[in-house]
C-alpha positions in Angstrom: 15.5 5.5 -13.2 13.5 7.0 -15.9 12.2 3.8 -17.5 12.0 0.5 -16.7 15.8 -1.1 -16.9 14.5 -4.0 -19.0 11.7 -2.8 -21.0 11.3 -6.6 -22.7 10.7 -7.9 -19.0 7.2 -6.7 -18.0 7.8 -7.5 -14.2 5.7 -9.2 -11.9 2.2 -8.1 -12.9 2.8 -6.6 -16.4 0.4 -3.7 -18.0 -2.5 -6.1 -18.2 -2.8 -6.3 -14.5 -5.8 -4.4 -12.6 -2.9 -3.4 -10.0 -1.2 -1.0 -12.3 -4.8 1.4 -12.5 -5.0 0.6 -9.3 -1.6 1.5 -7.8 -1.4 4.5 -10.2 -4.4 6.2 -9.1 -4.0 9.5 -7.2 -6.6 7.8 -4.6 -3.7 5.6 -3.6 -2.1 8.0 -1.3 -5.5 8.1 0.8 -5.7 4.1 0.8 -1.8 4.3 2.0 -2.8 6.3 4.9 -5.5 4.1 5.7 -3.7 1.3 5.7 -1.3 3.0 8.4 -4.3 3.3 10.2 -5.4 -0.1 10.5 -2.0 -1.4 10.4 -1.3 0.4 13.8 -4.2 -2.3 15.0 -2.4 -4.9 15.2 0.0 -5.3 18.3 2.9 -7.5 17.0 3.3 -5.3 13.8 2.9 -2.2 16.0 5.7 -2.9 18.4 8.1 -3.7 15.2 7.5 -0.5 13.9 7.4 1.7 17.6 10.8 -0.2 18.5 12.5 0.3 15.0 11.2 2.8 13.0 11.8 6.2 13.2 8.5 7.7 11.5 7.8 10.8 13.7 11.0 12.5 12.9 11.3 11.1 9.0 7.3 10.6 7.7 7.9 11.7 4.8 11.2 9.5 4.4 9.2 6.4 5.2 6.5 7.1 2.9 9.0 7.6 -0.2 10.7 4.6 0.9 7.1 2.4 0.9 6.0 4.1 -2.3 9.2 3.1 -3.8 9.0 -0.2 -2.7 5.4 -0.6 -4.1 6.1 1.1 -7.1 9.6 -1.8 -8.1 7.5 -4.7 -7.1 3.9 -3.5 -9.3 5.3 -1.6 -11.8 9.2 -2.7 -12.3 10.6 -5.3 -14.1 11.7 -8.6 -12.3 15.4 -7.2 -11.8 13.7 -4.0 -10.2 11.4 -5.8 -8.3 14.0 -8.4 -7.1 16.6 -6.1 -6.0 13.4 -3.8 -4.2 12.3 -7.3 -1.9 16.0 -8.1 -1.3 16.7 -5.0 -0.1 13.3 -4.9 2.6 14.1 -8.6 3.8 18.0 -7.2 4.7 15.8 -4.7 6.9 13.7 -6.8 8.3 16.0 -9.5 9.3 17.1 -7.1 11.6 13.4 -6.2 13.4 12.7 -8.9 16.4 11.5 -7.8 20.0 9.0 -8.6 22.5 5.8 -7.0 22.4 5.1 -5.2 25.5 1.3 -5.6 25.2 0.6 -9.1 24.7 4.4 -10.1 26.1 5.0 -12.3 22.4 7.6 -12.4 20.3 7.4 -10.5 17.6 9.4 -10.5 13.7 9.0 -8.9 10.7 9.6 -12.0 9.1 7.3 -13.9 10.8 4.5 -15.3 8.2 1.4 -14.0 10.3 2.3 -10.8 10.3 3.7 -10.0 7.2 0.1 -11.7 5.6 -1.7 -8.7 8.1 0.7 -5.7 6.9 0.1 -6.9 2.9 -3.4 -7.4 3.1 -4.2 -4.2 5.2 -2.2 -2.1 2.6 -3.6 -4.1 -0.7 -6.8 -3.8 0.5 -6.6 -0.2 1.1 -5.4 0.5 -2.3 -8.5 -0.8 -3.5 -10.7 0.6 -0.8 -9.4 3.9 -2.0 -10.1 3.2 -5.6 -13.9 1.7 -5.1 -14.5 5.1 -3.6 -11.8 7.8 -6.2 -11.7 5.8 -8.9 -13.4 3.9 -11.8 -15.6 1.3 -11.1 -13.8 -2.4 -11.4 -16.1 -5.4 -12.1 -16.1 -8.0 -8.7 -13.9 -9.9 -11.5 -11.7 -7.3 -11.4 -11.4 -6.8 -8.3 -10.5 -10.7 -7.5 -7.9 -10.3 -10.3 -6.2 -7.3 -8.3 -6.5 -9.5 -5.0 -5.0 -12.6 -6.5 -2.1 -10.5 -8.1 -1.5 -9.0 -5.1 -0.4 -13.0 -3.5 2.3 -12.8 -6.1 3.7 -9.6 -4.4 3.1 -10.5 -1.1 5.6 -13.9 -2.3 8.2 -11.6 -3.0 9.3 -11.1 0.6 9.2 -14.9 1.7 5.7 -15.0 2.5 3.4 -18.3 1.7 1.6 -17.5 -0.7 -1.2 -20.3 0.7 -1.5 -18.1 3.5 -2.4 -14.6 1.8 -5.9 -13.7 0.8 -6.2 -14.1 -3.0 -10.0 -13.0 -3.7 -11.9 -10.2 -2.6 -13.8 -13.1 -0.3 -10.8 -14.8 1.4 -9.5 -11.4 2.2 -12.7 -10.4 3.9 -12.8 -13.7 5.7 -8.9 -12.7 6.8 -10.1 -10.2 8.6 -13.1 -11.8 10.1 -10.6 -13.6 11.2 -7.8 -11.3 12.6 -10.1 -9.0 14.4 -10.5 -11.0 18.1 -6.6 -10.0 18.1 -6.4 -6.6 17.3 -5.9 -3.7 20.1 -4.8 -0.3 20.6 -2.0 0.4 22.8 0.1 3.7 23.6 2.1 3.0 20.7 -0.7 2.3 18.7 -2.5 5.6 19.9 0.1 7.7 18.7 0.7 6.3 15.2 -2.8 6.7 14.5 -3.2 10.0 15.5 0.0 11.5 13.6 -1.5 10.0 10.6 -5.0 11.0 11.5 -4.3 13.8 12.5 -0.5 15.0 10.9 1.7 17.4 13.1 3.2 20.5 11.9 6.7 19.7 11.0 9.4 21.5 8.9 9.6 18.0 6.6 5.7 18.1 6.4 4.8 21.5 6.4 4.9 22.6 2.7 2.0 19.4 2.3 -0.1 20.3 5.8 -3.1 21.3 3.3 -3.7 18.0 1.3 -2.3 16.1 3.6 -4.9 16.6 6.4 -7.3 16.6 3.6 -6.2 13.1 2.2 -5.5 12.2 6.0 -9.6 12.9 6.9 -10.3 10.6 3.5 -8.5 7.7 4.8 -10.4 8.1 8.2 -14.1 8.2 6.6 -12.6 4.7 4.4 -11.7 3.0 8.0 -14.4 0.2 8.5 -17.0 2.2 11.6 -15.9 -1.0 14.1 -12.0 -0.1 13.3 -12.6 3.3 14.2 -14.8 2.6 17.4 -11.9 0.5 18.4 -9.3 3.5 17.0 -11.5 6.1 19.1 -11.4 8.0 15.6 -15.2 7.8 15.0 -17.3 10.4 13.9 -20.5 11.2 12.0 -21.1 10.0 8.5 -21.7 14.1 7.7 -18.6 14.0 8.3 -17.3 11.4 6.6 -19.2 12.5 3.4 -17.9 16.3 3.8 -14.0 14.6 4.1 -14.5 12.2 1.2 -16.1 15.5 -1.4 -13.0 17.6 0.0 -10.7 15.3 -1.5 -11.9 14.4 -4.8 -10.8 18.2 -6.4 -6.8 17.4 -4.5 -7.2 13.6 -6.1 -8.4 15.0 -9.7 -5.7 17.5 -9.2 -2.9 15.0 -8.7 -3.7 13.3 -12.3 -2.7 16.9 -14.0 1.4 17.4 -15.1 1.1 20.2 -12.4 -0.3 17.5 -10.0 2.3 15.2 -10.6 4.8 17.7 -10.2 3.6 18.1 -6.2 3.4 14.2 -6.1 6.8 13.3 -7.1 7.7 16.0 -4.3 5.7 13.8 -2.0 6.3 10.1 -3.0 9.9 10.7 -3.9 11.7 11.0 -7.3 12.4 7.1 -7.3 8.7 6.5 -7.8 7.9 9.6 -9.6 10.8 8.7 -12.4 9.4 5.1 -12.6 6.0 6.5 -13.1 7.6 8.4 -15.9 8.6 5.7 -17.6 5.8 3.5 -17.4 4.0 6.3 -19.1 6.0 6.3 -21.7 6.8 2.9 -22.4 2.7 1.8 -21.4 0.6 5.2 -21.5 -0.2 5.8 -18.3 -2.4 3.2 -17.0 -5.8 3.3 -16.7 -9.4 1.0 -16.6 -9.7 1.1 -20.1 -6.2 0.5 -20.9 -6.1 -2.3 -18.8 -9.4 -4.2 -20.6 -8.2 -3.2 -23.8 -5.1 -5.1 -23.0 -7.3 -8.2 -21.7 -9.3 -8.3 -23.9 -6.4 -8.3 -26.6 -5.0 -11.7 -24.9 -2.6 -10.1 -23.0 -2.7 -11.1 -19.1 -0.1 -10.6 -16.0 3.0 -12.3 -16.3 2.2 -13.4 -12.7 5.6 -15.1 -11.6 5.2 -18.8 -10.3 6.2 -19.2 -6.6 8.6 -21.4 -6.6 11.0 -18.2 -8.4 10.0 -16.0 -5.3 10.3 -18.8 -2.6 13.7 -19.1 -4.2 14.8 -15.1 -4.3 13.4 -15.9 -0.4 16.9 -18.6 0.2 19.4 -16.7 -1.4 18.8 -12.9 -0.3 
C-alpha cells in the first residue's frame, strides 16, 4: 500500500493529531523497545506472550507486524485501521492460559491488561519523543494521550478505563506498580531486548540496534530498572542517550529510511510513503499549522469502535 486506500477518509486521528509527529519520529523505535521492556513487567501480559509468541526465533517478524499495526490504526484511514484491529482481536481470541507466577487467569482480551500493554507502549512513544524529538507543549502532550484512548478503543477496550491525560496516565501507573514482577520469563524478554543476540534475522542491524536497545534502557523509570536488575549509572545513561541521537537524525534522511523500511517492514514503510505524499511528512510544525488552521483529529466516537468490537 503506497497511499492511503481512501485518501478523503483521514482515519482515526487525521494529520492534525500530535500522534502522527509523534509516531513518525525516528525516536519511536527506541520508545518501542522500551515499552518491551516495561511490558515484560507485568506477569499476566508476560505469560501471554512467553506461552504464545514466538519472538526469539522471529524478533524482527514481531516487530514488523506491531509497527504495522501501529502504523493502520495512527496513520490509515478507518477501512485500514478497521481491518488492522480485526485482524489483532482474531489473534488474540486465541491467547488464554494460567499464569504460572501468580496462578491467575490470564487473556489478551481481558480489559486490565490490554489498558497495561497500550499505555506502556503510548507512553513510550512519547517518552522517546520528550527526549529525540521536538519539544510538545503539556497541551500537547494531553492531546497525544487522549488520542491515544481512541486507539486503545479499537481493540474492544473501555475507553473509561484507559489513561487519557498525561496525569491519569501517571496515576495508572502509580497504580499498577504493587503488581508488577519479574519472573524467568520475564528475565529473558528483557534481556534479549536489552541486550539483542546475534542472530542471522538480526545481524545485519546488531549496530543500531544495541545502540537504540541502550537508549530505551537509560528512558526506563530508575525503580523499573531496579526491579528489571538493568540499572546502571546515569554516565551511562547520558553516554547511551548522545550515541543514539546521530542513528535517530540519520533515520530522518532518504538513506535512513531506506534501512528503516528494512527494519519496520515494507507495510509501514509504504504507508509512510504515502502519508508523505498525500500530508508532507509530519512534523511539530505541521501539526500546529494545521491546528491552528481549524483543523483537529477526526477522533472516532466510541460507540463505532465498541461496535467493530461485536461484529469482528
Amino acid at each position: 500500500m503506497t497511499t492511503p486506500s481512501n485518501p478523503a477518509d483521514r482515519g482515526y486521528l487525521g494529520p492534525a493529531a500530535v500522534t502522527w509527529p509523534v509516531l513518525a519520529h525516528p525516536g519511536s523505535l527506541i520508545g518501542g523497545l522500551r515499552a518491551l521492556l516495561i511490558q515484560s513487567l507485568h506477569p499476566l501480559a508476560m505469560a501471554g506472550v512467553a506461552e504464545h509468541s514466538d519472538y526469539r526465533h522471529r524478533a524482527l517478524d514481531r516487530l514488523q507486524r506491531t509497527s504495522a499495526y501501529v502504523g493502520a490504526t495512527a496513520f490509515g484511514d478507518s477501512a485500514t485501521a478497521e481491518e488492522a484491529a480485526a485482524r489483532v482481536r482474531r489473534l488474540h481470541s486465541r491467547v488464554r492460559g494460567v499464569d504460572p507466577i501468580t496462578g491467575w487467569k490470564y487473556s489478551a482480551d481481558d480489559p486490565d491488561t490490554q489498558v497495561w500493554v497500550h499505555s506502556v507502549e503510548w507512553h513510550s512513544f512519547l517518552a522517546a519523543h520528550r527526549v529525540f524529538g521536538p519539544r510538545l507543549t503539556a497541551a500537547e502532550e494531553d492531546a497525544y494521550i487522549a488520542e491515544g484512548v481512541v486507539i486503545a478503543a479499537l481493540l474492544g477496550t473501555p475507553e473509561r478505563l484507559v489513561p487519557a491525560s498525561v496525569a491519569q496516565m501517571h496515576e495508572y501507573f502509580d497504580d499498577v506498580r504493587p503488581h508488577l514482577c519479574v519472573g524467568a520469563a520475564a528475565r529473558d524478554a528483557i534481556d534479549f531486548v536489552a541486550s539483542p543476540p546475534i542472530t542471522r534475522e538480526l545481524l545485519p542491524f546488531q549496530v543500531p540496534l544495541r545502540v537504540f536497545a541502550s537508549a530505551a534502557v537509560a528512558l526506563v523509570p530508575r525503580e523499573l530498572r531496579h526491579l528489571a536488575g538493568i540499572d546502571r549509572s546515569p554516565v551511562v545513561d547520558a553516554a547511551a542517550i548522545a550515541a543514539a541521537r546521530p542513528w535517530v537524525q540519520a533515520l530522518g534522511t532518504p538513506v535512513g529510511r531506506k534501512l528503516l523500511t528494512a527494519v519496520v517492514g515494507r507495510h509501514s514503510g509504504s504507508l509512510g510513503e504515502g502519508i508523505r505524499a498525500e500530508w508532507g511528512a509530519p512534523s511539530v510544525a505541521s501539526m500546529r499549522a494545521r491546528r491552528a488552521d481549524g483543523q483537529t483529529s477526526p477522533l472516532k466516537p466510541a460507540s463505532a469502535a465498541r461496535t467493530l468490537a461485536v461484529v469482528a
